[in-house]
mmCIF file as Biopython writes it, N, C-alpha, C and O atoms, coordinates in Angstrom:
data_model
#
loop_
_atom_site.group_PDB
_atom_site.id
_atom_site.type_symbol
_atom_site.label_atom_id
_atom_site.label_alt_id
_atom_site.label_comp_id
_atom_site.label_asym_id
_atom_site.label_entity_id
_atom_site.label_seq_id
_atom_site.pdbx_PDB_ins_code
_atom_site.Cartn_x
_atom_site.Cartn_y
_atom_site.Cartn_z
_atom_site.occupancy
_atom_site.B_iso_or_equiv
_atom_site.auth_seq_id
_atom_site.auth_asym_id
_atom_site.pdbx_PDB_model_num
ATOM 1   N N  . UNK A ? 1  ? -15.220 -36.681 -4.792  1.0 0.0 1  A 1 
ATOM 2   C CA . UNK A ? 1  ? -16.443 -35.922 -4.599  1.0 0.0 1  A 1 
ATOM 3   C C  . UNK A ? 1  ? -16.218 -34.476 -5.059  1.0 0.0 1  A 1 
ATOM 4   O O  . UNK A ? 1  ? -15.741 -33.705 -4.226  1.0 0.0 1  A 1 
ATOM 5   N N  . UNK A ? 2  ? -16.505 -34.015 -6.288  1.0 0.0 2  A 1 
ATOM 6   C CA . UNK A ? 2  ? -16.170 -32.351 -6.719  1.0 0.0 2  A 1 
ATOM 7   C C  . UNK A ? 2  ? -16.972 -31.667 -5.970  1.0 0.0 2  A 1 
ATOM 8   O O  . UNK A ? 2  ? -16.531 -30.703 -5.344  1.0 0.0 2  A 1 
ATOM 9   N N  . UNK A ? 3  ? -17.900 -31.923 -5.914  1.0 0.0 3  A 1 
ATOM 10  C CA . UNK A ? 3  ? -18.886 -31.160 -4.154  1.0 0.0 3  A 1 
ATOM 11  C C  . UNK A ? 3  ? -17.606 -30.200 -2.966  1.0 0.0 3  A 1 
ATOM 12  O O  . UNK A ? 3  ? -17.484 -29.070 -2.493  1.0 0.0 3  A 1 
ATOM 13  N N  . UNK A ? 4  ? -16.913 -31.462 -2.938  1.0 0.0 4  A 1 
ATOM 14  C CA . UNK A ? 4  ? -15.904 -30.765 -1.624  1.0 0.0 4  A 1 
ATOM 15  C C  . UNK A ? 4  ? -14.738 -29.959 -2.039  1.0 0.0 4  A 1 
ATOM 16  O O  . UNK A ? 4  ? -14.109 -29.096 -1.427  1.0 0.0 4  A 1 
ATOM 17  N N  . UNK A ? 5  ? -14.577 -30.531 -3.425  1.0 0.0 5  A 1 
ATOM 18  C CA . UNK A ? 5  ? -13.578 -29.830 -4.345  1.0 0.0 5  A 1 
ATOM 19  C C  . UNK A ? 5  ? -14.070 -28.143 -4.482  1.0 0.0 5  A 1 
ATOM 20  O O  . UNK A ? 5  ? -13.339 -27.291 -3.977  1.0 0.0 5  A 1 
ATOM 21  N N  . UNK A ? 6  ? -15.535 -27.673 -5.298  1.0 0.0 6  A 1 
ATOM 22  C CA . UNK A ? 6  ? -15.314 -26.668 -5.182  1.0 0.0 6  A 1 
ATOM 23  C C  . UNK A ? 6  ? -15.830 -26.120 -3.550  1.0 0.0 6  A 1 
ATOM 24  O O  . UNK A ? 6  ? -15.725 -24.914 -3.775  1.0 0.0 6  A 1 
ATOM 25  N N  . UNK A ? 7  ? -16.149 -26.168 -2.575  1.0 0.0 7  A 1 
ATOM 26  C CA . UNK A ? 7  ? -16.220 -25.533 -1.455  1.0 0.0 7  A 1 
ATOM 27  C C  . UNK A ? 7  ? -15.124 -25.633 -0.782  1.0 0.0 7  A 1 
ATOM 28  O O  . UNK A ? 7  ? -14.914 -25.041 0.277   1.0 0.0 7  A 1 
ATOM 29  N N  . UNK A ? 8  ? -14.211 -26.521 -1.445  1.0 0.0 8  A 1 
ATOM 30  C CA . UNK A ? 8  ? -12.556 -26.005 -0.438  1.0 0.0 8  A 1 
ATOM 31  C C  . UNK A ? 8  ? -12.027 -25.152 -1.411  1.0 0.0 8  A 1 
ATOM 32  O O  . UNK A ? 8  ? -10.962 -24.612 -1.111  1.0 0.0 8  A 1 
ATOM 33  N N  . UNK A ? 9  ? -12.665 -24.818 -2.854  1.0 0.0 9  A 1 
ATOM 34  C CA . UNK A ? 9  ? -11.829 -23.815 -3.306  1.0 0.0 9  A 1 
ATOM 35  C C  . UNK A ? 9  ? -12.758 -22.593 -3.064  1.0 0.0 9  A 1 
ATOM 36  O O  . UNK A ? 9  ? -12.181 -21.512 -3.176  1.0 0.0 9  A 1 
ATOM 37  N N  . UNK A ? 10 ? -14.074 -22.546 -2.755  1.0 0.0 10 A 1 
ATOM 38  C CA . UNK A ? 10 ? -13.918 -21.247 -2.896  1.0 0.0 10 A 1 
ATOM 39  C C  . UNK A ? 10 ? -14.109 -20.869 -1.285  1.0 0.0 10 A 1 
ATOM 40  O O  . UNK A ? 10 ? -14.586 -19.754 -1.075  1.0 0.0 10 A 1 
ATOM 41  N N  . UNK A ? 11 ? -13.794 -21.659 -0.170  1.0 0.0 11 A 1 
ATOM 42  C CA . UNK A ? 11 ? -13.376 -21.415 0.956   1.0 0.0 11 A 1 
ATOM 43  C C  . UNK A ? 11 ? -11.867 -20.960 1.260   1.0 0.0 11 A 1 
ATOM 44  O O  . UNK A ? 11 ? -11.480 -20.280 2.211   1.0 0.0 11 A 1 
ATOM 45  N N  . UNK A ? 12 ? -10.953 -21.623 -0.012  1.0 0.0 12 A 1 
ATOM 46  C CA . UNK A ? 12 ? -9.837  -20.559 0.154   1.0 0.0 12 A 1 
ATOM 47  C C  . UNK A ? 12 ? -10.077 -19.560 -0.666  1.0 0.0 12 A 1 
ATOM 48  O O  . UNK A ? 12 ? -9.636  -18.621 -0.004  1.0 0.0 12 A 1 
ATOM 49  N N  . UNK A ? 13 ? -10.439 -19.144 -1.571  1.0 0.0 13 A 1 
ATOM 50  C CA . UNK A ? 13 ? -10.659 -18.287 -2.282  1.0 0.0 13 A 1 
ATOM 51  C C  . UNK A ? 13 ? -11.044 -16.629 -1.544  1.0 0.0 13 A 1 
ATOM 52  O O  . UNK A ? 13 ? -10.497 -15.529 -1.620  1.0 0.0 13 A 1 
ATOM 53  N N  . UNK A ? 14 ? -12.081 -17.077 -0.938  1.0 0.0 14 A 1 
ATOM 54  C CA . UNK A ? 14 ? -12.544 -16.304 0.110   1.0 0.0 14 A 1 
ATOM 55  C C  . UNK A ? 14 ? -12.099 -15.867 1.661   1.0 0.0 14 A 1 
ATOM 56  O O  . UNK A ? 14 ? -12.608 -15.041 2.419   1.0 0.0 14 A 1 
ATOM 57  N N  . UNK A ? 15 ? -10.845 -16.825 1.845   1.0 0.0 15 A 1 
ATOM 58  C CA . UNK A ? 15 ? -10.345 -16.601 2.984   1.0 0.0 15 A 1 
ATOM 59  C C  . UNK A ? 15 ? -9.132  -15.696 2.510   1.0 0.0 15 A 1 
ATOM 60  O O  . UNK A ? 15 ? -8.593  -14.996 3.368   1.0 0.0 15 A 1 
ATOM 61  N N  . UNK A ? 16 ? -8.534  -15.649 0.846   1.0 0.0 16 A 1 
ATOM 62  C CA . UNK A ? 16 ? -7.600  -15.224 0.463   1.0 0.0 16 A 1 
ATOM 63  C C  . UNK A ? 16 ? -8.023  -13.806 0.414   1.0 0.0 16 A 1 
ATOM 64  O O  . UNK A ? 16 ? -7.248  -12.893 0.699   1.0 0.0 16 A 1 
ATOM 65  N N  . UNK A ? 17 ? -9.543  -13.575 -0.035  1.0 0.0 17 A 1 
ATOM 66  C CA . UNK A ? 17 ? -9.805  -12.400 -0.088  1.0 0.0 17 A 1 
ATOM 67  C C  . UNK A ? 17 ? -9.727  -11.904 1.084   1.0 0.0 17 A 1 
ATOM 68  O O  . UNK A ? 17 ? -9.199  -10.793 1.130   1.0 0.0 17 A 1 
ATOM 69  N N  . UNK A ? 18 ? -10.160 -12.458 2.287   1.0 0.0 18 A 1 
ATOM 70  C CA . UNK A ? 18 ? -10.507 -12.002 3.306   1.0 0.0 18 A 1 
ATOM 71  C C  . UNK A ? 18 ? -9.096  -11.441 3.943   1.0 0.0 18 A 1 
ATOM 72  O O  . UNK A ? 18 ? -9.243  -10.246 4.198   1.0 0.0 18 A 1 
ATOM 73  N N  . UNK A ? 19 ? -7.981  -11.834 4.232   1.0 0.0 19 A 1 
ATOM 74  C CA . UNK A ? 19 ? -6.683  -11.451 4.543   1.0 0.0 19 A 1 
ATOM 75  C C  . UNK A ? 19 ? -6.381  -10.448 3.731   1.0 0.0 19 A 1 
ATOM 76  O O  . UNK A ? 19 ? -6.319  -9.352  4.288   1.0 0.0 19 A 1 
ATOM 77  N N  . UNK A ? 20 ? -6.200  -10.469 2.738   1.0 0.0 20 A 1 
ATOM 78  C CA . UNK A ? 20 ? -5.679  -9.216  1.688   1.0 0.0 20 A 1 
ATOM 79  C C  . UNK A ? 20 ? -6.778  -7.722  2.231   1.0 0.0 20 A 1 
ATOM 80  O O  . UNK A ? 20 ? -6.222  -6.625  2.287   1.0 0.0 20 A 1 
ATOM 81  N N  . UNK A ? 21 ? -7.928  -7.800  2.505   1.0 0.0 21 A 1 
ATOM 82  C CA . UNK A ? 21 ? -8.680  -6.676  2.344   1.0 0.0 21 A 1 
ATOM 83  C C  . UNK A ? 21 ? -8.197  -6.193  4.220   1.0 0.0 21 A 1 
ATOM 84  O O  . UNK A ? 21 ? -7.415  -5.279  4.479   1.0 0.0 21 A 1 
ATOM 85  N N  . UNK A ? 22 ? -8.809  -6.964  5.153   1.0 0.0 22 A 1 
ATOM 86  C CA . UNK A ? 22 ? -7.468  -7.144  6.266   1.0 0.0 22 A 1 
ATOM 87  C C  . UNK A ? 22 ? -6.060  -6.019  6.491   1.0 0.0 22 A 1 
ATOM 88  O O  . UNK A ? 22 ? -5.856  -4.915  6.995   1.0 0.0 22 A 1 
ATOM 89  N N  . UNK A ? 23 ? -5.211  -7.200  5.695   1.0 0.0 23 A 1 
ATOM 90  C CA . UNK A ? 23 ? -4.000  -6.293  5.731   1.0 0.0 23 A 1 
ATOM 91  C C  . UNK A ? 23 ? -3.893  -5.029  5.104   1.0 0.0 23 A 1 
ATOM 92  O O  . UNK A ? 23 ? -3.026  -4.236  5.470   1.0 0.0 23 A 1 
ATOM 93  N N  . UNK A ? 24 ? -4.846  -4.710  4.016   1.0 0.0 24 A 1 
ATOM 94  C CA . UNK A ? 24 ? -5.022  -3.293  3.691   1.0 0.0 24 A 1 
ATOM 95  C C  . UNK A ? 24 ? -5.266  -2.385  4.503   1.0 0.0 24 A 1 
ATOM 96  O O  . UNK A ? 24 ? -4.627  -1.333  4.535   1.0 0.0 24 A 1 
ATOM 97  N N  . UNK A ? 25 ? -6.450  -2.735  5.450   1.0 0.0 25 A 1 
ATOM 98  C CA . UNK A ? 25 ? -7.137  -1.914  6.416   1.0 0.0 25 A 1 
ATOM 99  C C  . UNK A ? 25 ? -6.149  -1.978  7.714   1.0 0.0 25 A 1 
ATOM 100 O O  . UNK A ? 25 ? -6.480  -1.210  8.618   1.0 0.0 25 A 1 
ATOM 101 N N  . UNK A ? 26 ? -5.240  -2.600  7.898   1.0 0.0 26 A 1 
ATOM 102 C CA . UNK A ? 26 ? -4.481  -2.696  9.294   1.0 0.0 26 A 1 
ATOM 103 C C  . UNK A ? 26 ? -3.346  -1.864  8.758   1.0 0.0 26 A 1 
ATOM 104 O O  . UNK A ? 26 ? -2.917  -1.076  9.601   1.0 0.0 26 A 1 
ATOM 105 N N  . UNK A ? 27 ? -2.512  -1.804  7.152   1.0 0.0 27 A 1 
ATOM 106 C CA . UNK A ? 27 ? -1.699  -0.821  7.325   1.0 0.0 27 A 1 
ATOM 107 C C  . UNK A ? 27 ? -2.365  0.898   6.811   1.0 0.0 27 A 1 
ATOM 108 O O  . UNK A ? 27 ? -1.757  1.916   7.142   1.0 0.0 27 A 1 
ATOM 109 N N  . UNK A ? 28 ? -3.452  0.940   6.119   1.0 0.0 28 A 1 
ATOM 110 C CA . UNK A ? 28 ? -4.246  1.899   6.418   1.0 0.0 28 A 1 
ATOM 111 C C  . UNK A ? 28 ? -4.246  2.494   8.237   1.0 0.0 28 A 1 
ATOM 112 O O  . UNK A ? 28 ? -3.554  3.454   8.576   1.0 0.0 28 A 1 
ATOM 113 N N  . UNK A ? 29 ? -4.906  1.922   8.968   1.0 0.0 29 A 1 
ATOM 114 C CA . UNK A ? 29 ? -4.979  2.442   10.078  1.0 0.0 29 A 1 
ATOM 115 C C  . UNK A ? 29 ? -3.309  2.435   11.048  1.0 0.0 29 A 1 
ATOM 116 O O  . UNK A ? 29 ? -3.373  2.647   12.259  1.0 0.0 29 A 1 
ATOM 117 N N  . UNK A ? 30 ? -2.062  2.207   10.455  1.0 0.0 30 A 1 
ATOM 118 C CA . UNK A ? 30 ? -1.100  2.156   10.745  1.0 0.0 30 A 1 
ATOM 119 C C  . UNK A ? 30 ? -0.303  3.374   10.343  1.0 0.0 30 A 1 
ATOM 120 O O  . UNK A ? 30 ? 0.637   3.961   10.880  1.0 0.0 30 A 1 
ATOM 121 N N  . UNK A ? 31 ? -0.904  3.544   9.347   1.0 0.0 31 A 1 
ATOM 122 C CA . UNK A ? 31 ? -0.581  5.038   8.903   1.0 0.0 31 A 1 
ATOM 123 C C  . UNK A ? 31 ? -0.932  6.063   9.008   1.0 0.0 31 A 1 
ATOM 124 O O  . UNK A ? 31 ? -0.096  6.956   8.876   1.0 0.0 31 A 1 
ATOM 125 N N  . UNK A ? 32 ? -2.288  6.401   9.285   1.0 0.0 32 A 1 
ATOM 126 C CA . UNK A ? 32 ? -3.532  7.441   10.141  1.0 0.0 32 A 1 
ATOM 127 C C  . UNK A ? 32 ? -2.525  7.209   11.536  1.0 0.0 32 A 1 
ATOM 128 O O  . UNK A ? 32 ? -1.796  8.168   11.789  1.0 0.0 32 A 1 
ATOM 129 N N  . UNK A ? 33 ? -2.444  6.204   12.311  1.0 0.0 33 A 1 
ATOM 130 C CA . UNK A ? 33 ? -2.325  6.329   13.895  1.0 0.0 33 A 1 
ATOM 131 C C  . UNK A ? 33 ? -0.826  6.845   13.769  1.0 0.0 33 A 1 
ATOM 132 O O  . UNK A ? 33 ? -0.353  6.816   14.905  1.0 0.0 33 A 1 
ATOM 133 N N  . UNK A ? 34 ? 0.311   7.401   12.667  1.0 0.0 34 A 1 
ATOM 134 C CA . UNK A ? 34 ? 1.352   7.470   12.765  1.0 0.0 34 A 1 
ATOM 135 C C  . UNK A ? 34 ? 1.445   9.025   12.390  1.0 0.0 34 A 1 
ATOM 136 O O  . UNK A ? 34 ? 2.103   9.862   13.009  1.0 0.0 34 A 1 
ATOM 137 N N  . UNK A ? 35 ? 0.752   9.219   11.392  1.0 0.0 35 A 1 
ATOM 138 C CA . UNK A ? 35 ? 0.767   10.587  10.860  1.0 0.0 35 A 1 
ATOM 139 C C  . UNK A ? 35 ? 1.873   10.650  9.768   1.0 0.0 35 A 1 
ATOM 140 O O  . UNK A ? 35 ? 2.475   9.581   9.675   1.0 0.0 35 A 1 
ATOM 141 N N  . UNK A ? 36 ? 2.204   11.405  9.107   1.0 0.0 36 A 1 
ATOM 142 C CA . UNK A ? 36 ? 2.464   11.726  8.081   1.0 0.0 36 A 1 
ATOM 143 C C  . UNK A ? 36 ? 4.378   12.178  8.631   1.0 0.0 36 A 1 
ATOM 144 O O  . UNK A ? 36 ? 4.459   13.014  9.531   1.0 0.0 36 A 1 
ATOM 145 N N  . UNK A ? 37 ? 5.607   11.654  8.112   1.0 0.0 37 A 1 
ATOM 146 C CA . UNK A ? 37 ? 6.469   12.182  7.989   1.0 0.0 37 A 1 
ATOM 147 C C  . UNK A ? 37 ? 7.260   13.373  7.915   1.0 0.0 37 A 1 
ATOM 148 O O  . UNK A ? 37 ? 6.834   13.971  6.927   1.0 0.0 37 A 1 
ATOM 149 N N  . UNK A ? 38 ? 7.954   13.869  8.305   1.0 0.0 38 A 1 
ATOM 150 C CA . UNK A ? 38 ? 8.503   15.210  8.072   1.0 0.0 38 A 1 
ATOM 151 C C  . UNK A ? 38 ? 9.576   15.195  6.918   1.0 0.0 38 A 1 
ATOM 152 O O  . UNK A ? 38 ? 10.665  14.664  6.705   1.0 0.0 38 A 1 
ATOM 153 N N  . UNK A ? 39 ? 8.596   16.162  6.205   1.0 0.0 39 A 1 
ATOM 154 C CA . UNK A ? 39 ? 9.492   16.871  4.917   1.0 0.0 39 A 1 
ATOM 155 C C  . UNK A ? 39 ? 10.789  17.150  4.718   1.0 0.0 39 A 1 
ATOM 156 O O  . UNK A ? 39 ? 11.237  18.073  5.399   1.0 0.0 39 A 1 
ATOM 157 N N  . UNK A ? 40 ? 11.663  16.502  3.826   1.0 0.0 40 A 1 
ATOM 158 C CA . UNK A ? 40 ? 13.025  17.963  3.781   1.0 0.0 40 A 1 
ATOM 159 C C  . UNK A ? 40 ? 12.522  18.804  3.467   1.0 0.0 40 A 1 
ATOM 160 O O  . UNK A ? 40 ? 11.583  18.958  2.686   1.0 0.0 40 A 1 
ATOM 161 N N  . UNK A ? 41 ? 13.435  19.855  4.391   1.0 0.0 41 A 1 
ATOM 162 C CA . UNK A ? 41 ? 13.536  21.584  4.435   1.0 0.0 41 A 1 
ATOM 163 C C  . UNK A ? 41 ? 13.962  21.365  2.609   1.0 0.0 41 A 1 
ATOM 164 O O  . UNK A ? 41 ? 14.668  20.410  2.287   1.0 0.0 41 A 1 
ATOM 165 N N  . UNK A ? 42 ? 13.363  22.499  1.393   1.0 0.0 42 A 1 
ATOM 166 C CA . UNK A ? 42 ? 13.484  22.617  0.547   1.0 0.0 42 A 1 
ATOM 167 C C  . UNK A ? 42 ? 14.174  23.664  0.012   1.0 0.0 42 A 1 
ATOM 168 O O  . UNK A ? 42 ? 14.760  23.710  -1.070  1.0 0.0 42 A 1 
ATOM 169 N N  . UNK A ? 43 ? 14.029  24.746  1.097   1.0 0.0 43 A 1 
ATOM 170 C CA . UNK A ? 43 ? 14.355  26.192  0.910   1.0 0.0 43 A 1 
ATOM 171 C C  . UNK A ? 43 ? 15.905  25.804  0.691   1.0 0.0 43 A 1 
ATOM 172 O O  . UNK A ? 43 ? 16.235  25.883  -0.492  1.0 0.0 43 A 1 
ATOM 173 N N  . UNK A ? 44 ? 16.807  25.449  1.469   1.0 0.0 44 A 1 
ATOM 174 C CA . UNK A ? 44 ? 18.478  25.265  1.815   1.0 0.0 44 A 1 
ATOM 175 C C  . UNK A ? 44 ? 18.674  24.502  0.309   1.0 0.0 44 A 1 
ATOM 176 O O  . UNK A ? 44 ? 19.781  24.698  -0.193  1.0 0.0 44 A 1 
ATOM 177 N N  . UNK A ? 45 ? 17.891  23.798  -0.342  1.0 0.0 45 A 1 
ATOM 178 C CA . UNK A ? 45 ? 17.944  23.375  -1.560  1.0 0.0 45 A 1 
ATOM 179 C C  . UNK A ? 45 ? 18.539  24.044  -2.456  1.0 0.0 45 A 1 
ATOM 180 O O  . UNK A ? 45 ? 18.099  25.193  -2.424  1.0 0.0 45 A 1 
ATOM 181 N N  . UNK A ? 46 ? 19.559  23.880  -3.490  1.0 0.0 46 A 1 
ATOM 182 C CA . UNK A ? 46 ? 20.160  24.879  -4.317  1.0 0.0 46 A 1 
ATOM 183 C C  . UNK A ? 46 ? 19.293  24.523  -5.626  1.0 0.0 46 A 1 
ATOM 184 O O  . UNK A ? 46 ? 18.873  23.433  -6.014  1.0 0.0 46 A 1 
ATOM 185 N N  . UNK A ? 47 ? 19.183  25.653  -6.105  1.0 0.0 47 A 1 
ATOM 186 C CA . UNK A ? 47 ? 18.241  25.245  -7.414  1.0 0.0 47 A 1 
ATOM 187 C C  . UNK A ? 47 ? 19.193  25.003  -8.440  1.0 0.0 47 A 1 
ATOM 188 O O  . UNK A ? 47 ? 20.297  25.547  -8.479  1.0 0.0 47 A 1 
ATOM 189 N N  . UNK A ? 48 ? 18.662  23.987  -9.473  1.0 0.0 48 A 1 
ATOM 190 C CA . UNK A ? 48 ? 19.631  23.872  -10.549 1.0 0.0 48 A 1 
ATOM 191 C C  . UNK A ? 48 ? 19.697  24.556  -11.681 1.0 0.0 48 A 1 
ATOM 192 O O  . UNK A ? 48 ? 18.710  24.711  -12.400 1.0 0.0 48 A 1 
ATOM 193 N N  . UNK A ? 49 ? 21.050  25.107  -11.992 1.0 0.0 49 A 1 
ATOM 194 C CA . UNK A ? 49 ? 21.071  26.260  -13.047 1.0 0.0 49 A 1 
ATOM 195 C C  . UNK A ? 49 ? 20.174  25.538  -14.534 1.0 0.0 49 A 1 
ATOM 196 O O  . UNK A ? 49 ? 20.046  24.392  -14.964 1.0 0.0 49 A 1 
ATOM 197 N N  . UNK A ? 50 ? 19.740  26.746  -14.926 1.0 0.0 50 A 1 
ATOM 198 C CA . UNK A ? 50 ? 20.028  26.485  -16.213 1.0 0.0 50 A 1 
ATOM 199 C C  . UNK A ? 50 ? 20.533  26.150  -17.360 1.0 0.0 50 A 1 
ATOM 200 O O  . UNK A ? 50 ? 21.500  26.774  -17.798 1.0 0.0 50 A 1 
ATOM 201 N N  . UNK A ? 51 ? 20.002  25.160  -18.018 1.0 0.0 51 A 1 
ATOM 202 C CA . UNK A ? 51 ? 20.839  24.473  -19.414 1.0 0.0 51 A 1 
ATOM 203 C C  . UNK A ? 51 ? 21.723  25.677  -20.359 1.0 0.0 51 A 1 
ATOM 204 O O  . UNK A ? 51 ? 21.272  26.762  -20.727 1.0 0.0 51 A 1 
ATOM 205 N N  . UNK A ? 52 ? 22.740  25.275  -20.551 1.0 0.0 52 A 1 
ATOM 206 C CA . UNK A ? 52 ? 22.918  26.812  -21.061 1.0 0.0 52 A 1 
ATOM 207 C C  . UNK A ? 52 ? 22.868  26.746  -23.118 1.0 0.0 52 A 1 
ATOM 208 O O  . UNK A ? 52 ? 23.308  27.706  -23.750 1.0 0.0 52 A 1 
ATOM 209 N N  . UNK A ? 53 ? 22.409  25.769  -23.688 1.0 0.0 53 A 1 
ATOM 210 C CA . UNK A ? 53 ? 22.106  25.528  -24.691 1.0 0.0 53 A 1 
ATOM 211 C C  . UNK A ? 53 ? 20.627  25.176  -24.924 1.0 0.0 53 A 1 
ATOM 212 O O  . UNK A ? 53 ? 20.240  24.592  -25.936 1.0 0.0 53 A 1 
ATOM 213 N N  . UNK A ? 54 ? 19.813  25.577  -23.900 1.0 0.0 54 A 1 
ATOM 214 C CA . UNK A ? 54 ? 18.238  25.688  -24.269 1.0 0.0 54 A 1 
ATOM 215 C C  . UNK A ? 54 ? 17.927  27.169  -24.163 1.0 0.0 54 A 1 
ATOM 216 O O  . UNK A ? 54 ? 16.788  27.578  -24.389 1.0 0.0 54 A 1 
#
């Protein structure tokens, strides 16, 4: 029966979408509820000399 053929595909199709957009939005809001990391200090950073043939 291709009838059932395509409504089980585009019932996974759509359930595939449905998880992916999901897990976007759950580690989206995983990252808002965490906030943002702390920086290395940059200043203590030694800068790198200059090429001495440019």
């Amino acid at each position: 029966m291709p009838q059932l053929d395509t409504i089980y595909l585009l019932m996974i199709f759509l359930w595939t979408w449905l998880m992916l957009y999901l897990t976007t939005k759950k580690i989206n809001m995983f990252l808002m509820t965490t906030g943002p990391k702390k920086q290395p200090n940059t200043k203590n950073k030694k800068q790198t000399p200059t090429l001495l043939w440019t």
